[in-house]
C-alpha positions in Angstrom: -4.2 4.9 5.7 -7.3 3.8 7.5 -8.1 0.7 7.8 -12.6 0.2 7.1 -15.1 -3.2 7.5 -17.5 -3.2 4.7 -20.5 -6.3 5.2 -22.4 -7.8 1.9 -24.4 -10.2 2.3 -24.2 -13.3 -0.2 -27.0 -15.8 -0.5 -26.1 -19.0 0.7 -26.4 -20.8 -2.8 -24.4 -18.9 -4.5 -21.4 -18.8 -1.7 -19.4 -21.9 -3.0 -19.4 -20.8 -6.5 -18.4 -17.3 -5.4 -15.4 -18.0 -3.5 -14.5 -21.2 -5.9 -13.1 -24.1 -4.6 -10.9 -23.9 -1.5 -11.6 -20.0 -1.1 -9.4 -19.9 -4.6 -10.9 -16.9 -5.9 -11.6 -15.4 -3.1 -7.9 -15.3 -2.6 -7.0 -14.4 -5.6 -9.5 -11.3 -4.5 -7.7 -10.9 -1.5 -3.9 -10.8 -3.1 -4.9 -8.4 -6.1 -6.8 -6.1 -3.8 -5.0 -6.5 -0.2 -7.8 -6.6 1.4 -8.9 -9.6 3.7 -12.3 -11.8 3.1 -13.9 -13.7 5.8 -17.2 -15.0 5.6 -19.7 -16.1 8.1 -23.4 -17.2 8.4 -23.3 -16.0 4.2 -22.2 -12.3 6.1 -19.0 -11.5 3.7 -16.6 -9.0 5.8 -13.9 -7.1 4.1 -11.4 -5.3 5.6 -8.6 -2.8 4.1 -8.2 0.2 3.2 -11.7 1.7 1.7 -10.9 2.3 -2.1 -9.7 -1.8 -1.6 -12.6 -2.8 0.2 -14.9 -1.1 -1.7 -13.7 -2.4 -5.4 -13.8 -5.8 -3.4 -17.1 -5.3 -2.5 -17.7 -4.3 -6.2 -16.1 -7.5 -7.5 -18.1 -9.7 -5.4 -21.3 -8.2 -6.3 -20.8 -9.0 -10.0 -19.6 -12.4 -9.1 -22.9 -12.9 -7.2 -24.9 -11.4 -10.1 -23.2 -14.0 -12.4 -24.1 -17.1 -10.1 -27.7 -15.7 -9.9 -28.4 -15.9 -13.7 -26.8 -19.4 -13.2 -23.7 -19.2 -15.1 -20.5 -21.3 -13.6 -18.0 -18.5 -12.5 -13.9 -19.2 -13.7 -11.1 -17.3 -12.7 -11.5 -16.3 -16.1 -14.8 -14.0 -14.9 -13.2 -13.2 -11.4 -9.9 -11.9 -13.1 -12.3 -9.7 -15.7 -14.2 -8.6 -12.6 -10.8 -7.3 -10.8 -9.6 -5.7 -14.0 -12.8 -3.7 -13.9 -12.5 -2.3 -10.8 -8.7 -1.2 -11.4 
């Protein structure tokens, strides 16, 4: 299985809210999905295998949409995005 890097970029004011205190839900992204999330200069880089990094990359999108419109993301909305995806 081959392993792809997928970039997104995520504006800086809604970073904190998307990965949730201590990177919680982006590690709860990381577990469900195996994929690995590392985020720098508001670049977000996943890596895994590319149906993984892609419903990742799907997952954080909607996250992002969320904190746009203002609304306070849970693990609640993150574990909705994830069962989308699946």
């Amino acid at each position: 299985m081959a392993i792809t890097e997928t970039i997104i970029n995520v504006p800086s004011q809604d970073l904190q809210a998307v990965f949730g205190a201590y990177d919680n839900y982006v590690k709860i992204i990381e577990r469900t999905l195996n994929v690995t999330v590392i985020e720098r200069d508001g670049e977000v880089k996943i890596i895994g295998d590319e149906t993984s990094t892609d419903k990742a990359k799907r997952v954080i999108g909607e996250l992002v949409k969320l904190s746009g419109k203002g609304s306070p993301i849970t693990e609640q909305n993150v574990n909705y995005c994830l069962s989308l995806v699946y």
